[in-house]
C-alpha positions as CSV (number, residue, x, y, z in Angstrom):
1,X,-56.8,-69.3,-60.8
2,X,-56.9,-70.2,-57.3
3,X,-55.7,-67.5,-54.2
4,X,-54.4,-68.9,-51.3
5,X,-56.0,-67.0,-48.0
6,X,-53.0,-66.2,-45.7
7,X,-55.0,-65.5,-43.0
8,X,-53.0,-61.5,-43.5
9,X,-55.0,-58.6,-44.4
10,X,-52.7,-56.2,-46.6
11,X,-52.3,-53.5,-43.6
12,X,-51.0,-56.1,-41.3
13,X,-48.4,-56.6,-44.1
14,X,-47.3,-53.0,-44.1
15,X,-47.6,-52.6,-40.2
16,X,-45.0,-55.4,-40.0
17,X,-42.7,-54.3,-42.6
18,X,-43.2,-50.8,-40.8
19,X,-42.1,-51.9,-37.4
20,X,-39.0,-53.8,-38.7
21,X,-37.6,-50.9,-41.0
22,X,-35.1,-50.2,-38.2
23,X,-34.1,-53.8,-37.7
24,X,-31.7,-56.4,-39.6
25,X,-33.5,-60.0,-39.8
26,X,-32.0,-61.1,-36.7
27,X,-33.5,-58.4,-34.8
28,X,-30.8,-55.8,-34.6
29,X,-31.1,-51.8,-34.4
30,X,-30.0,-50.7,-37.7
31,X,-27.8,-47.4,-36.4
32,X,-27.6,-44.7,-39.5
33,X,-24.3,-42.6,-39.7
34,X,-26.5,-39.5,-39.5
35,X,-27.4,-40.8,-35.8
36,X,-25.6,-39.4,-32.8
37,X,-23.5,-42.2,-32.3
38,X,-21.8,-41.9,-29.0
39,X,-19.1,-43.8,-26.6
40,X,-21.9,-45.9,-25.1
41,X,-22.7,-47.1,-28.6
42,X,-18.8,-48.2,-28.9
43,X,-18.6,-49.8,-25.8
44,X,-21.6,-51.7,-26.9
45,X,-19.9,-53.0,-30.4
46,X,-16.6,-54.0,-28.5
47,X,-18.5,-55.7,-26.0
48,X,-21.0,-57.2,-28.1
49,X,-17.4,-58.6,-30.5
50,X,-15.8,-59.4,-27.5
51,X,-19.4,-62.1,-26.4
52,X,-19.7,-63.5,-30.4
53,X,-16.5,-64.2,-31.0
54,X,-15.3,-67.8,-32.2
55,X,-13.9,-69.4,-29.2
56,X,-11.5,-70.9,-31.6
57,X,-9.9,-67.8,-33.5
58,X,-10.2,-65.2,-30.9
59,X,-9.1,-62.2,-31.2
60,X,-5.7,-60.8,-30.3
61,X,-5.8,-58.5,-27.7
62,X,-3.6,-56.1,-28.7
63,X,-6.7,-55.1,-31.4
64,X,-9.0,-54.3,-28.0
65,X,-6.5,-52.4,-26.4
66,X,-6.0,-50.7,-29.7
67,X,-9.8,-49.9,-29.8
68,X,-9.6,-48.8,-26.3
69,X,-6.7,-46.6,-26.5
70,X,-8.5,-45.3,-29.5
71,X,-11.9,-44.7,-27.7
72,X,-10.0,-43.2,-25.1
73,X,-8.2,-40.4,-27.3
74,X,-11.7,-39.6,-29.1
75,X,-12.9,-39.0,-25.4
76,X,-10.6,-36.5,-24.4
77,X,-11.0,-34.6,-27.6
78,X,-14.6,-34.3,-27.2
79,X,-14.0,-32.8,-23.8
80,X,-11.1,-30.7,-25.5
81,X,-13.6,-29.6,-27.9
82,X,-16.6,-28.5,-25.5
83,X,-13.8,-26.7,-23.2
84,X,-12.4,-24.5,-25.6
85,X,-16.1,-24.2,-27.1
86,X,-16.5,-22.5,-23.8
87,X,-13.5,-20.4,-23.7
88,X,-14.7,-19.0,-27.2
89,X,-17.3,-17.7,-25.7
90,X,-16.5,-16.8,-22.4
91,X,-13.9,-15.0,-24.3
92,X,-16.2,-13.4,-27.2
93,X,-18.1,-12.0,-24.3
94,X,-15.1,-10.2,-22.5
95,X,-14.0,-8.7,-25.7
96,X,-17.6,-7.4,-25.9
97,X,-18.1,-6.1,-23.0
98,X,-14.9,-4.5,-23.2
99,X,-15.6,-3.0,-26.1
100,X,-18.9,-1.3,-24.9
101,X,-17.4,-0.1,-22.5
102,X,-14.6,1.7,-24.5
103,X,-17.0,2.8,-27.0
104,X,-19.4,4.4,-23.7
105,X,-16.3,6.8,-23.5
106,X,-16.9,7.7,-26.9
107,X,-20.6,9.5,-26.1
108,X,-21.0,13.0,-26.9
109,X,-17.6,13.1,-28.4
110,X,-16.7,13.8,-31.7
111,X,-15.8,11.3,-33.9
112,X,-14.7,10.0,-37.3
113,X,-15.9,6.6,-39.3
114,X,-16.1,4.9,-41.7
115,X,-19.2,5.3,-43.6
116,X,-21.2,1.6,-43.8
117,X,-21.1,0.0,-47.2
118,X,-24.2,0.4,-49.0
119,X,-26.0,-2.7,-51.2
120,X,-24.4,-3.0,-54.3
121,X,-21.2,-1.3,-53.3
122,X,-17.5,-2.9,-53.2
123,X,-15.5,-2.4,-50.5
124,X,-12.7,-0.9,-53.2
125,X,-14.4,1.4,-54.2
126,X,-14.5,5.3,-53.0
127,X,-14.4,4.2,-48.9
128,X,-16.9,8.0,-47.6
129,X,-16.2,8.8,-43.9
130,X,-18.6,10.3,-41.8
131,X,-17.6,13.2,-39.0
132,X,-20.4,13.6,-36.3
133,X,-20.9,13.3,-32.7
134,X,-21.6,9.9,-30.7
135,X,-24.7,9.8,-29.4
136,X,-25.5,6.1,-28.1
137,X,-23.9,2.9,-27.5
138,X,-25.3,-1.2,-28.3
139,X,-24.4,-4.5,-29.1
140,X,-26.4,-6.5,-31.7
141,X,-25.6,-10.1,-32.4
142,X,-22.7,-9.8,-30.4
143,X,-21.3,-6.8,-32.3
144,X,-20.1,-3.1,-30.9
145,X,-22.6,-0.6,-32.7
146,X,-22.7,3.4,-32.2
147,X,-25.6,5.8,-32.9
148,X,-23.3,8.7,-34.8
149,X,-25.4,12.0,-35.4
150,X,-23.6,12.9,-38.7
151,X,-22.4,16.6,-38.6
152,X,-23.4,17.8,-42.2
153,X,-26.8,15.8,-43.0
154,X,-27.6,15.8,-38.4
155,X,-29.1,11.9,-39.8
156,X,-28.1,9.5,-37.1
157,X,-26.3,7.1,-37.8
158,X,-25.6,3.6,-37.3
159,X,-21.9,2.6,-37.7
160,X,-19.9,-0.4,-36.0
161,X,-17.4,0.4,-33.5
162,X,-14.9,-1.2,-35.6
163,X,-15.3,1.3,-38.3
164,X,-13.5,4.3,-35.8
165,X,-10.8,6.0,-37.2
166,X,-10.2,8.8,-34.9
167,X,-11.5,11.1,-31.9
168,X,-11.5,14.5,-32.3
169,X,-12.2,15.4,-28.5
C-alpha cells in the first residue's frame, strides 16, 4: 500500500480546520444566536441583501422599508428599556433612602415586630412578635434593617424595617 505525501503535517491540518471553525466555505463569520447581535449587525445583512441581490428579481421595496421600520421600532425599545432600567433604580434608591431615614426616627424608641422566620419554619405558622427598643439603623442589599434590643431576652436583634407593626413611643 502506497501513501501519498501531501506535503501537510497532521498539525497544519488541525491549525487550519481551527482557524476556519468560525467561517462558512466562502469565508463568512458564522454569527451564533448566543452572540450580542446588535443594530450594526442588521444594517450589515440589509446592506449586504441589498449589494447580492439578482439584478433581475430585485426586491420590492416595500420589504426594506418593512425591515427598516422594524429596526427602527426595536431601537426605540432598547432605549425604552435602558431608561426605565434607570428609573428602577433611581427609584429603588429614593424609596431607600426614604426609608432610612424614617426608620432613623425610630432609634431609642420602643417598638413592635415581627419576629424573623427561622429555617425550617412556614410563614403560616404561629407568626412570634418581638417588643424591644430600636437601637440602630442599615441597609443591606438594598433592604431597610433595624438592630432591635428585645425587651425580655435584652438579645439584639436584627429585624427588617418592613416587619414594624407599631410604635409604642
Amino acid at each position: 500500500m502506497t501513501s501519498i505525501n501531501t506535503g501537510t503535517s497532521m498539525n497544519d491540518t488541525s491549525s487550519l480546520r481551527s482557524r476556519n471553525v468560525n467561517k462558512t466555505e466562502n469565508g463568512t463569520t458564522i454569527v451564533s444566536g448566543n452572540d450580542n447581535s446588535d443594530k450594526d449587525l442588521f444594517l450589515k445583512l440589509l446592506v449586504a441583501q441589498m449589494k447580492n441581490q439578482d439584478p433581475f428579481n430585485s426586491q420590492d421595496p416595500t420589504q426594506y422599508i418593512t425591515q427598516l421600520a422594524q429596526f427602527n421600532m426595536l431601537e426605540q425599545s432598547m432605549a425604552l428599556n435602558e431608561n426605565i432600567e434607570y428609573l428602577i433604580g433611581m427609584t429603588n434608591g429614593i424609596l431607600a433612602n426614604s426609608a432610612v431615614g424614617s426608620a432613623t426616627n425610630l432609634i431609642g424608641k420602643e417598638v413592635e415586630v415581627y419576629a424573623p422566620i427561622e429555617s425550617g419554619q412556614r410563614r403560616d405558622e404561629d407568626v412570634k412578635t418581638i417588643s424591644g427598643k430600636v437601637e440602630s439603623v442599615y441597609i443591606k442589599d438594598g433592604v431597610v434593617y433595624m438592630n432591635v434590643k428585645d425587651s425580655q431576652s435584652e438579645n439584639i436583634i436584627e429585624v427588617e424595617y418592613g416587619a414594624l407593626i407599631k410604635v409604642n413611643g
